[in-house]
Structure formats: C-alpha cells, structure tokens
C-alpha positions in Angstrom: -87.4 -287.7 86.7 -89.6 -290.0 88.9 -90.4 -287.5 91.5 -92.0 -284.8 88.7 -93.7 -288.2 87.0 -95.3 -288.5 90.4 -95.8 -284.7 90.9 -97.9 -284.9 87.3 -100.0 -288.2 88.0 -101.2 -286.9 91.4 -102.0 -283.8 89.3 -104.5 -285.4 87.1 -105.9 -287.5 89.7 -109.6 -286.9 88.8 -110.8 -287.9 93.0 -108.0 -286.1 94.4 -109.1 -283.3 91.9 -112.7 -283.5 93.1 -112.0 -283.8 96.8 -109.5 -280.3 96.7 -112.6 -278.4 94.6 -114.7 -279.5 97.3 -112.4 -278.4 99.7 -112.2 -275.0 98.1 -115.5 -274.5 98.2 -116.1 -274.9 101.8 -113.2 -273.8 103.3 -111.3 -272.0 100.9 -110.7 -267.9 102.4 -110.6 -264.8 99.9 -108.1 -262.5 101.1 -107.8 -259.1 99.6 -105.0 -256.6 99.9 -104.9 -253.2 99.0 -102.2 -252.4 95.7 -99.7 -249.0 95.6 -102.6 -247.2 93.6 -105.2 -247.7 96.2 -107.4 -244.5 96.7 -107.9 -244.2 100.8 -111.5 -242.2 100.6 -112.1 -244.2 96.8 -115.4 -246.1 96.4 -113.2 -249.6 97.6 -112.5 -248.5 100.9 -114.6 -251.2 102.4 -113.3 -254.0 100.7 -109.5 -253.6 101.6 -108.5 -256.4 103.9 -111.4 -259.0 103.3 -110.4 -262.3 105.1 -113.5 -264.2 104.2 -115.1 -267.8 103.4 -115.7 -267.3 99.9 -119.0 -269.1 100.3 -120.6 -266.2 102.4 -119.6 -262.9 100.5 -122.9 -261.6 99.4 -122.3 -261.6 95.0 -122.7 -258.2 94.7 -119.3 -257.6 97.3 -117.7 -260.1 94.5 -118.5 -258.1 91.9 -117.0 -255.6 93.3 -114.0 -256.9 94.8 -113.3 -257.7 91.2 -113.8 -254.5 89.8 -111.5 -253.4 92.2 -108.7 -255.8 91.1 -109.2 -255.2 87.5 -109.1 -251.2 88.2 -105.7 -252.7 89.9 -107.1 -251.1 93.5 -106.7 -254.2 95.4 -105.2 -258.0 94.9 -106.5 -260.9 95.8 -105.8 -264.4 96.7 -107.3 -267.7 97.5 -106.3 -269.1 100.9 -106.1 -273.1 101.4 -105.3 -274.5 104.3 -102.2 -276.3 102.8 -100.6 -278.2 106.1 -104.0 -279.7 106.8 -104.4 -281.6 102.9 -100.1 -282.0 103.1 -101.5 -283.8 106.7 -103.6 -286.1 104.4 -100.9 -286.8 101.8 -98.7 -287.7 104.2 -101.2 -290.5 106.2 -102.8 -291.9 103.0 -100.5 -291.5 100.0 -97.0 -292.4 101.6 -96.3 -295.8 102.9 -95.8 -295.9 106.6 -93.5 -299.0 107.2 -89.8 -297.6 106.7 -88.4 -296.7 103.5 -85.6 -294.8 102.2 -87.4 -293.0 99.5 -90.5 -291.9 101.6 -89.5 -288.5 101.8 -88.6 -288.0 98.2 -92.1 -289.4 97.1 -93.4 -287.0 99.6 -91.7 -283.9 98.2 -92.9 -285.4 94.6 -97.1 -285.3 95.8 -96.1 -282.0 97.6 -94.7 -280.4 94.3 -97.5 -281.8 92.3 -100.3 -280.1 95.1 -98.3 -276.8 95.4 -97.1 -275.8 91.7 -99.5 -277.8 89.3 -102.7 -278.7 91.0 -103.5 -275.7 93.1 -102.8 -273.1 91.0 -105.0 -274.0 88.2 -107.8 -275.1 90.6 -107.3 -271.5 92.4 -108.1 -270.4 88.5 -110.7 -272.2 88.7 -112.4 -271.8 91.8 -112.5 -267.7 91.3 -113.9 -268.2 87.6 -116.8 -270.0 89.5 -117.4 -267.5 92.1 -117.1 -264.9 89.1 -119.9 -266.7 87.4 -122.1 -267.3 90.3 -121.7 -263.9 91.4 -122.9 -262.9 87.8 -125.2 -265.3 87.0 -127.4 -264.0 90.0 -126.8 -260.0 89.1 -128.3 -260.8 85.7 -131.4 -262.5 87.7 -131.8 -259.2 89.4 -132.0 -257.1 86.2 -134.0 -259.6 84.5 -136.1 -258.9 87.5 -135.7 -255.4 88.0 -136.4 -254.9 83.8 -140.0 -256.7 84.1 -141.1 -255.1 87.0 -140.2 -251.9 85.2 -141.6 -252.9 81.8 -144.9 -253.8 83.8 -145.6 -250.4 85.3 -149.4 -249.6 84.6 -149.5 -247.6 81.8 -151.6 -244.6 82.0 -154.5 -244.7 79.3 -156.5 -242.3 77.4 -155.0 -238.9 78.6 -153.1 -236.9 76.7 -149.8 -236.0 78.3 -147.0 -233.4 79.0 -143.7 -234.4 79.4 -141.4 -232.1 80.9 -137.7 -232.4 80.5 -136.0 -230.2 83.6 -132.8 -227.9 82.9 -131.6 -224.7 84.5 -129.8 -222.8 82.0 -130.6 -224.4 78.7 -134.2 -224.6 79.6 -137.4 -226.8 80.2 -138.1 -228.9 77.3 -141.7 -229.7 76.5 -143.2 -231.5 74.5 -147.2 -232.8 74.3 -148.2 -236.3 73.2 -152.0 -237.5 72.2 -153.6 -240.4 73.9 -152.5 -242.9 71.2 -148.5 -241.3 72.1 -148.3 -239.7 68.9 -146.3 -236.4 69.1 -148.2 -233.2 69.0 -146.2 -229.6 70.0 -143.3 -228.3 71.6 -141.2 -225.7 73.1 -138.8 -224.5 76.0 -139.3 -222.9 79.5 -137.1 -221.4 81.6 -137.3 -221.0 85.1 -134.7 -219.1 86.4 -136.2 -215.9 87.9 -139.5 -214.7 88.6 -140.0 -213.3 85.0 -139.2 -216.4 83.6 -141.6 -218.1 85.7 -144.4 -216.0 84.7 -143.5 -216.4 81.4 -143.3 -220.0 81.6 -146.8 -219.8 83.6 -148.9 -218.6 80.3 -146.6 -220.9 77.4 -147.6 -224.1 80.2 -151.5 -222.9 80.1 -151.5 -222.2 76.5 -150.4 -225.7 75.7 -152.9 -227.2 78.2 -155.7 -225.5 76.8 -155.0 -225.7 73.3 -154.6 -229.6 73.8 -156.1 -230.2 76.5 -153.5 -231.9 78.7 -154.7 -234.1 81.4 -151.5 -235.3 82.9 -147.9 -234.0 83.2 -144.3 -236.2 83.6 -141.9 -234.6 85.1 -138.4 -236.1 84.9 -136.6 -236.5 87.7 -133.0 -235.7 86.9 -131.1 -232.0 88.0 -134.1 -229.1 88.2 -136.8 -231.9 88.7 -137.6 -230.3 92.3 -137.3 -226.6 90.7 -139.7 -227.9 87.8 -142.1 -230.0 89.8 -142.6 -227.0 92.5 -143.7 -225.2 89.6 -145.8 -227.1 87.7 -147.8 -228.1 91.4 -147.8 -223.8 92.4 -149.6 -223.4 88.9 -152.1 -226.8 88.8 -153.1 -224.4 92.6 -153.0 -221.1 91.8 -155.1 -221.9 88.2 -157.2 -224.6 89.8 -156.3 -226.7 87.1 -157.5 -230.7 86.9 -154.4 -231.6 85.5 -152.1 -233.8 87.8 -148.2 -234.7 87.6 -146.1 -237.2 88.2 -142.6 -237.8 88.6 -141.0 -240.2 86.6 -137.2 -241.6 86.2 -135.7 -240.1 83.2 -132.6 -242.6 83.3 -132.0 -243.8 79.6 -134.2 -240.6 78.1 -130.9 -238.7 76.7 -129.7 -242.1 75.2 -132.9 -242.6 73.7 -132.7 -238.9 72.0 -129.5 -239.4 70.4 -130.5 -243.3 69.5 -130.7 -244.2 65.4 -134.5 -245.1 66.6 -135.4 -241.8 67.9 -133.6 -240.3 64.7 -135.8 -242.4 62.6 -139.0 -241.2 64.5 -138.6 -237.4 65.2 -135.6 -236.4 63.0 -137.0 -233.1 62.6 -137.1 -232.1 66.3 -134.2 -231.3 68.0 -132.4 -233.9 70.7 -133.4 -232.4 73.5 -136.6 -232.4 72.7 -137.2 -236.3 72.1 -136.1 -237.0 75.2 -139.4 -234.4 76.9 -141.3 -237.1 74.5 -140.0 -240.2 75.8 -140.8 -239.4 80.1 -144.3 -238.5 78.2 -144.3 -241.6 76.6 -142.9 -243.4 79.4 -146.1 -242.5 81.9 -148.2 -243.2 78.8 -147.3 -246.8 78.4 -143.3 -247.6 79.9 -143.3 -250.8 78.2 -144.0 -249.2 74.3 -141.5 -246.7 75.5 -138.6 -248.4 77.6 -138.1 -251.3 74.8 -137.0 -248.8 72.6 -133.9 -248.3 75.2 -131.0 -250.6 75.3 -132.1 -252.5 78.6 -128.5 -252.1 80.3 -128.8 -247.6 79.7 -131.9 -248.1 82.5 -130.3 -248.2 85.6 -131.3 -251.7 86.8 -129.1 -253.5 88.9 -125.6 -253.0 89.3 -122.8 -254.1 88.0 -123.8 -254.3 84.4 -120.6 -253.8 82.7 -118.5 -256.4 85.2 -121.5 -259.7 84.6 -121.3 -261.9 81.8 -122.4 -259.5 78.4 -123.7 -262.3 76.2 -125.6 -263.9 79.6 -127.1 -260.5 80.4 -127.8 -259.7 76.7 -129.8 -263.0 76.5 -132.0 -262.5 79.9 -132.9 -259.5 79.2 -134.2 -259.9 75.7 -135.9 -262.9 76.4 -137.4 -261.1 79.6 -139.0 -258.6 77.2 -139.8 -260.9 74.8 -141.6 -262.6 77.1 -143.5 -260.0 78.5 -144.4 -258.0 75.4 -146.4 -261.2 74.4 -147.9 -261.9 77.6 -149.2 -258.5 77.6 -150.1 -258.4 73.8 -149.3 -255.4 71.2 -151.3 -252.2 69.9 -150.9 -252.4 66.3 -152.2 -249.2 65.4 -149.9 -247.4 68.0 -146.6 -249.8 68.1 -143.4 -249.0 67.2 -141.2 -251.1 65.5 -139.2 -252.0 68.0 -142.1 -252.8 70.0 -143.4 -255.2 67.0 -139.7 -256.6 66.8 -140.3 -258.7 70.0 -143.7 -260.1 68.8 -143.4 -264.2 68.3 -142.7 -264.2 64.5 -142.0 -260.9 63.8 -138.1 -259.9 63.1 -137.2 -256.0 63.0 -137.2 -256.0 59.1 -140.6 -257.3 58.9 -141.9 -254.9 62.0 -140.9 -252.2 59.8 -142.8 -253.3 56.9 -145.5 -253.5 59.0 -145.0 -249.3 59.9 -144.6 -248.5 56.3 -148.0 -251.1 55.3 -149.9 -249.0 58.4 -148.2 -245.4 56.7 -150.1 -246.3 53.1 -153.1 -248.0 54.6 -153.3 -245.2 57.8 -154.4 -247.2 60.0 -155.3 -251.5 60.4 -159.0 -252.0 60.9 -158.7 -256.0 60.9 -155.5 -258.4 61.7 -156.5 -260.2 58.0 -154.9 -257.0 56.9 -151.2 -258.2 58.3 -151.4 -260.5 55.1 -151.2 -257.7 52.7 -147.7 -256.7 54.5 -144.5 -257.7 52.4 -143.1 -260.7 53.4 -145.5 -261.6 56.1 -146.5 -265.2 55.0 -149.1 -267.5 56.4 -146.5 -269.0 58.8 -145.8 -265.6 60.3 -149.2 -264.5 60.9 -150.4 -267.5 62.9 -147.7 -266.7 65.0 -147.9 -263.3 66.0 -151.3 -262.9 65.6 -152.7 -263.9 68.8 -150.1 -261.3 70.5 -151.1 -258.5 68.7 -154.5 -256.2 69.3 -156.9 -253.5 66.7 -158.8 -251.6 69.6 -162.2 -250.8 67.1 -161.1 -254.0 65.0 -164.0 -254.7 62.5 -164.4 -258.0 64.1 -164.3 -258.6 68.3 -161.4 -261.1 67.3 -159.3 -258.1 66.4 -159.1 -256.7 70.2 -158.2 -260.0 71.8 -155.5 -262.6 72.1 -157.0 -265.3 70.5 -155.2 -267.1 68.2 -156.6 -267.9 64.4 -156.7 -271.9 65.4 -159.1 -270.7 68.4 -161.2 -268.5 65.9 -163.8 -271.2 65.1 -164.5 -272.1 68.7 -164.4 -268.4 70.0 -167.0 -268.0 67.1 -169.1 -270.6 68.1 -168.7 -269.7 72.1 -169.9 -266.1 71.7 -173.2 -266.7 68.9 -174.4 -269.5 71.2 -174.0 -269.6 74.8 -174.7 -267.1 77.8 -170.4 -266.8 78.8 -171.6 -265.5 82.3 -173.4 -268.9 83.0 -172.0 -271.5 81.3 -171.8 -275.2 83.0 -169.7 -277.9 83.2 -171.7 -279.6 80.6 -171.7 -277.2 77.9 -167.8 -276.8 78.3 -168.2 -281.1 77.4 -170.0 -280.1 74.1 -167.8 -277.6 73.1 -164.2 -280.0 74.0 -166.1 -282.6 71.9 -167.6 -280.7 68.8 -164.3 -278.9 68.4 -161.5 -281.4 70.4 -159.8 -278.5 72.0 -158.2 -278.8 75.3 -159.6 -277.8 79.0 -157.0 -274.9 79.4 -157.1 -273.2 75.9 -161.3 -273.3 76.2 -160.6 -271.5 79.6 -158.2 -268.6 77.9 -160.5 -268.0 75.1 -163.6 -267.3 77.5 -161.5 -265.1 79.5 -160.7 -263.2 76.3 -163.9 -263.2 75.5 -165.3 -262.0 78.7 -163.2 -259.1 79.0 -162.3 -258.0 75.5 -159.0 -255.5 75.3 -158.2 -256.4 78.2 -154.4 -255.6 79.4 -153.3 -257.5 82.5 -151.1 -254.6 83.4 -154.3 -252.7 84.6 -154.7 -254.6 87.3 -151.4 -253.5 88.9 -151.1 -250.5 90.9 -151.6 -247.2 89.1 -149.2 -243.9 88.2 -148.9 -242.1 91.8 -149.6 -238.9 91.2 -147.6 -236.4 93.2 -148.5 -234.4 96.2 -146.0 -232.1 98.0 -142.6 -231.3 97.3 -139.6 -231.4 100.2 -135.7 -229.7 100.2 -133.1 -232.5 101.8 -132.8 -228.8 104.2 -136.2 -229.6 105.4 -136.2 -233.0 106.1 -135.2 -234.5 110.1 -134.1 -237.8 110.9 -138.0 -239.2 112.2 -139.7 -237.8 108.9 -142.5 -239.7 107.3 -142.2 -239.5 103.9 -143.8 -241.0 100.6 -142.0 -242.7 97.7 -141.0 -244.6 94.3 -138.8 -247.8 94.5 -136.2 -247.0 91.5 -134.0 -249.8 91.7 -133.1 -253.0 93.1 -130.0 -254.1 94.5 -128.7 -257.6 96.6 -128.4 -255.4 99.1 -131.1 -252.9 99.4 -133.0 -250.4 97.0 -132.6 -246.8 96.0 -136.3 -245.3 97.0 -137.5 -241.8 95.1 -138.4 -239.4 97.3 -138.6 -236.4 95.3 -134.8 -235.5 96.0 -132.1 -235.0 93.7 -130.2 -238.1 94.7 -132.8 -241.5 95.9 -132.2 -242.4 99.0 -131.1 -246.0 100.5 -133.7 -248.3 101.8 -130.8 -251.3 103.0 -132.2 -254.7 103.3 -131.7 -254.6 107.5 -134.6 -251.3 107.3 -136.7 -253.3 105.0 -138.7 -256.0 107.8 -138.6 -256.7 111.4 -138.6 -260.2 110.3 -135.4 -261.4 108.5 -135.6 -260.8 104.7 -133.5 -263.3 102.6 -133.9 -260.9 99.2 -135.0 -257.5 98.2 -137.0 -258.6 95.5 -139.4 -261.0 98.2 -140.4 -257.8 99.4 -140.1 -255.1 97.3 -140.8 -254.5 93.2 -139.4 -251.7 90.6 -142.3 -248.6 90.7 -143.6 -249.8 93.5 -145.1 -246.7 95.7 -144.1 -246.5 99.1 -146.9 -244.7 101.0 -145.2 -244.1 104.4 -141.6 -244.7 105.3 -139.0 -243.5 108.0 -136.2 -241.1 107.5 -133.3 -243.0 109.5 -130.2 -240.4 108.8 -129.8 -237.3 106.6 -126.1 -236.8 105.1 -126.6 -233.6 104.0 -123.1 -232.7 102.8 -123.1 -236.0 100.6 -126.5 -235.3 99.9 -127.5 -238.6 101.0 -130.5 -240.4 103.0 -131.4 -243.4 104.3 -134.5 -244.9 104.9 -136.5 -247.5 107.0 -139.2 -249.5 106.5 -139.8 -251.3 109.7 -142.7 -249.6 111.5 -144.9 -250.0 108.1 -144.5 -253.4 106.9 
C-alpha cells in the first residue's frame, strides 16, 4: 500500500538516518532490568536498574552490563525519546495547510520510525557501544602486558623459585644466571618438624649452588612460605634476598606443549617453581612463553573482541621484544619467534643449530641455520645480541647495513668527544642519515646495553603482615598487579590484592589509571582506607603520598 511505501522510503532516508544516530548518541538512555534468574547478592547487583546516558557509562560497566545479559541476569533496552522526533515528523514532514490524508501519511512516517528504522539503528547503536567499550579494554591490556613484559629483569644471580602449597608441598626448583634449570625438590611446611626439615634441604641448595635470590609466588601459602624463607635468611644470616612475585599464568605454563618440550622430564608442578624463577630472572624471556590473555591483565578478556585482543597483544610483544633486543645464547623459541624475520619454525632451527654448535660465538653463525637466508638475517639481526660475541658487533643492535660505519666510527674517532663536524665527514663519506648515526654511537657507547635497566629494580621484600594485624590507618608497602578503568589491584603481601579505586589514587582529579600508575610498579607508602575481613578484602589510598 502507499502508507508502507512511505513507511520504507523514510526508512532508508540516509539524513534522517544520520540525524536519529546522532540523536542516539547523545541522548539515547540505557535502561537495564533485572530477568527471573537474577541472583540478589550475585556479582550484578550494582547494575540492576541503570537509567543512564549511554555516553557516560565508564566501558568497563558496559562490559559488564553485557555479560550480565548474555548470562541472561539482566535485560536491556535503548531508550529514545520517541514523542520529541514524532514532534519533528509532524512540523517538517507533513504538510500543514489542510488535507484529508494528513493523518494517514503521518501514521505511514510513524510506522516507518517505530517498526523499521529504530529497531535496526537500536542494533546498531549497542554494537557501537559494544565496540567502543572493547576497543578501549584491549588498550588497557595492551598496556597492562608491556608494562609487565618491561619489568627489570634481575641479572647475573642465580635464583630459587619457590612454588607455595600446603599439603602437596613447596616446589623448588634452582635456575643458573643464564635461566637454565639446575635442581629440584619439595618442602613442606606444615608443622614445626617439617619446617626444620625444610630449613636444612633450603640451605643445602643454597650452598651447593649458591643461590643469591629467591621468588616466591604469591598464590595460597605465599605468606606461610615467604615468613619462612625471611625467619631462615635471619636466623642463618644469609645474603640471600626474596621477592614476591605474581604466579598468575605459572600452572598454565606447566601443563603448556612449550613447557612439555622444555622440561618433559620434570614433573608439572615443578615447571611451574621454574617459571616464578625465571620470571624474576628476566619476565619478558619468561611471560612470552604464556598466552597473554592467562596473565591476569585487564578485565574482561573473554567478553572484548578475540581477534582485536589477539592482534594488540601480539603486536605489543612484538614490538617490545625488538625494542629491547634478544639473547641468542639464552632465548627460547618462543622468545626468537617474535624477532623481525624470524617465524616459530625457523626459531626452532635456530635451538636445534645452538644444541649441535653449543653455543653462538658470532651472529655470522645465524647463516649456517637451515633455512635462514640472507633476507632473514638482515632482518633480525640487529634485534638479536651474543654477550662475549667474537666481534663488539655481536653484543649490540646494530644492523649489518650500519656495520661499515660503526666500523669506521669506533677505529677512528674519540665517541666521547666527537663534534659536529666529524658527524659531517662521517654523513658524507658513508651518506647515512642524522638519526641512524646517532643510534649506532649510542650502541656503541654503551655496548649490551638493555633499556629495561634503567627502570626501577625487583623490590626485594621486607616484613610480612596477617589481614588480623592490619587497622584501617596502616602504612603499608606494595606491588601494582593490575590495571583496571576503574582502579588497580595493589600486592600487599596478602592472599587477596587489595583495591586502590581511581577516587584514592590523587587529590587532583585523575582521568585514567594508567596516567598515574604502571604494572610492577612499587608502591613505597600507602594508606589502609577499610579492612573487610570476613571477605578478606582491603582497600587502599593513595592520597597523602602522591
């Protein structure tokens, strides 16, 4: 009929398309409501009854809100103010002198608003939100994963890692300074006689290898472990020191085909003692070995976009494995795997070339690898490091195109004191450009070097506290774990982190976490604002230290 003719033409209006989206946008409501299934005391409760602008929730209330609905908790709708656009049908679509089919056209715009066009733009304005929402979670983990991969890695100590359990035991296991495994065996710690026992198989290991530093994990027993290992480092006046260290990810490494490849002939438990050793030694070697979304960074993971998330976070790593540069002799080939020009079968070529030769003495070597051509080496050669290379080239990030001018920059000039116009001679003699010249003195200047040193180091711990002990007033010290929109979860040597909410963080208003605030980052002093015990759960302030 004529009326649905009209109904469908004002439907596919493109303006009158635009001007509702925009409408939406800025005025639209979200309403939820809570479903038959709701659960009273569940983890929704806050988000029953939300009469919002859907331009002000925070994304990380979205993502919830939509878990919510999918776990069929709550419903929700999109609220338009429909009498106020009907207003504007009526004044600038329907003719005002009289006519006896003015009301019929009317109905016809009003059926084409209410049952075709709002609908699908409803659709369509809550996929939006639902991207929005998880295109900035995934920021946040790409975020939260480089600030995690850049920890400072803890060099030339060789380390204990301690894997805490009550009735199955204390896993330990001892890595070398190059994080090759070396022993291992269980403690227990559940009485006195235990402890004694667990006293002289600790000292044994640290004398026999001569342990320097000890991770602790911090999942259940942590506390029981860590007030152990610091009674025994007093009683012993010993010169080793511990740290605690997040073990999140360490069991999924264990059972992982890549930890099966690399210790198949040590029991799970124990791999996962080697990985919160290897983590202290160098978290970025040890974490990439980890699918990214098993770490605990963020929130959310499983509601955001999986091929958006899957992308960031790679090409975070990527990134940031070359920008810090690769250990050939002590990679593994995962590590390798995210080296410009190096895919995963050619990284493990590159193991099994190191196995026959035992160990790379210069990158020329590389060539010998099956299947690394010419191309290949140009490429990742400038990312990858020989610590007592055969040449000065082999420790440093310069890349074989640079080798002739790095060459020429070391045999004949003084790097301390060079002036403008021997930087003119070398430009000219070898026409290379202002900004490469400047990286290759720096890698000259300070050979090896790892930018990641110059972040703050592994905090050592000092004391140990029981949540019983604790009083809202407390001064305590701390490890930021992870970060969220809407605060971050702060390690203060408790089972359970505590809450640091973005309102504690600064007296002055703080827009995001992540201004302020970074993954690892050690708190020295900060408030207790409120002890839950029963829920076992704390919160935290920030505002008389910043």
């Amino acid at each position: 009929s004529a009326m649905d003719i009209i109904a469908l033409r004002y439907s596919q209006e493109i303006k009158t398309k635009e001007s509702l989206r925009k409408n939406l946008e800025n005025h639209a409501l979200l309403t939820t409501k809570k479903t038959k299934t709701f659960e009273e005391e569940g983890i929704y409760k806050e988000l029953k009854d939300i009469k919002q602008k859907a331009s002000y929730i925070k994304s990380h209330r979205l993502l919830a809100v939509f878990r919510a609905v999918n776990e069929k908790q709550l419903s929700l709708k999109v609220e338009v103010d429909e009498a106020y656009i009907i207003q504007g049908i009526q004044q600038y679509r329907i003719p005002q002198h009289a006519n006896s089919s003015k009301e019929y056209v009317l109905e016809a715009y009003i059926d084409g608003f209410k049952r075709l066009l709002l609908p699908s733009l409803k659709r369509e304005f809550i996929s939006k939100l639902k991207q929005k929402a998880s295109d900035e979670a995934i920021i946040v983990f790409g975020k939260n994963l480089h600030e995690l991969l850049i920890t400072a890695p803890l060099v030339n100590q060789v380390i204990l890692g301690m894997d805490p359990g009550y009735r199955t035991g204390c896993k330990l296991a001892v890595i070398d300074k190059s994080g090759d495994y070396l022993d291992s065996t269980v403690i227990y710690l559940l009485n006195k006689n235990d402890e004694q026992k667990a006293a002289q198989t600790v000292l044994g290991l640290i004398k026999k290898h001569k342990i320097t530093s000890i991770a602790i994990g911090n999942g259940t027993g942590s506390k029981e472990t860590a007030s152990f290992v610091s009674e025994l480092i007093e009683a012993q006046k010993l010169t080793a020191k511990y740290a605690v260290v997040s073990e999140i990810g360490a069991s999924v490494y264990s059972a992982s085909k890549i930890a099966q490849e690399e210790y198949g002939f040590l029991d799970v438990t124990i791999r996962g003692a080697i990985s919160i050793a290897q983590r202290l030694r160098d978290p970025m070697a040890a974490l990439v070995k980890i699918d990214p979304k098993s770490l605990g960074i963020g929130q959310y993971q499983h509601d955001v976009n999986q091929s958006d998330l899957n992308k960031k976070l790679n090409d975070t790593t990527f990134n940031l494995v070359n920008k810090v540069g690769v250990d050939l002799n002590s990679a593994s080939y995962k590590l390798l795997s995210y080296v410009s020009g190096i895919s995963e079968n050619l990284a493990k070529n590159i193991i099994k070339h190191k196995e026959k030769i035992k160990i790379f003495k210069k990158k020329e070597q590389l060539l010998e690898v099956k299947g690394l051509g010419l191309k290949a080496y140009e490429q990742s050669v400038g990312f990858l490091r020989i610590k007592d290379g055969e040449s000065f080239l082999d420790n440093s990030g310069i890349h074989p195109e640079s080798y002739k001018v790095a060459i020429y920059l070391k045999n004949n000039f003084d790097l301390e004191n060079l002036n403008k116009n021997d930087l003119e001679v070398i430009k000219n003699k070898f026409s290379s450009g202002e900004q490469s010249l400047k990286d290759i003195i720096i890698e000259l200047k300070k050979p090896g070097f790892d930018m990641r040193s110059e972040l703050e180091q592994v905090h050592f711990c000092q004391d140990i506290k029981n949540i019983e002990e604790l009083k809202e007033g407390d001064i305590v010290s701390g490890v930021v774990r992870n970060i969220t929109d809407f605060g971050a979860f702060v390690d203060i040597g408790l089972k359970n982190d505590a809450l640091l909410h973005i309102s504690q963080i600064s007296t002055k208003r703080v827009s995001s976490v992540m201004d302020v605030l970074s993954i690892n980052q050690h708190l020295k002093k900060v408030e207790i604002l409120s002890i839950d015990a029963k829920k076992n759960r704390i919160s935290l302030s920030l505002k008389s230290y910043i």
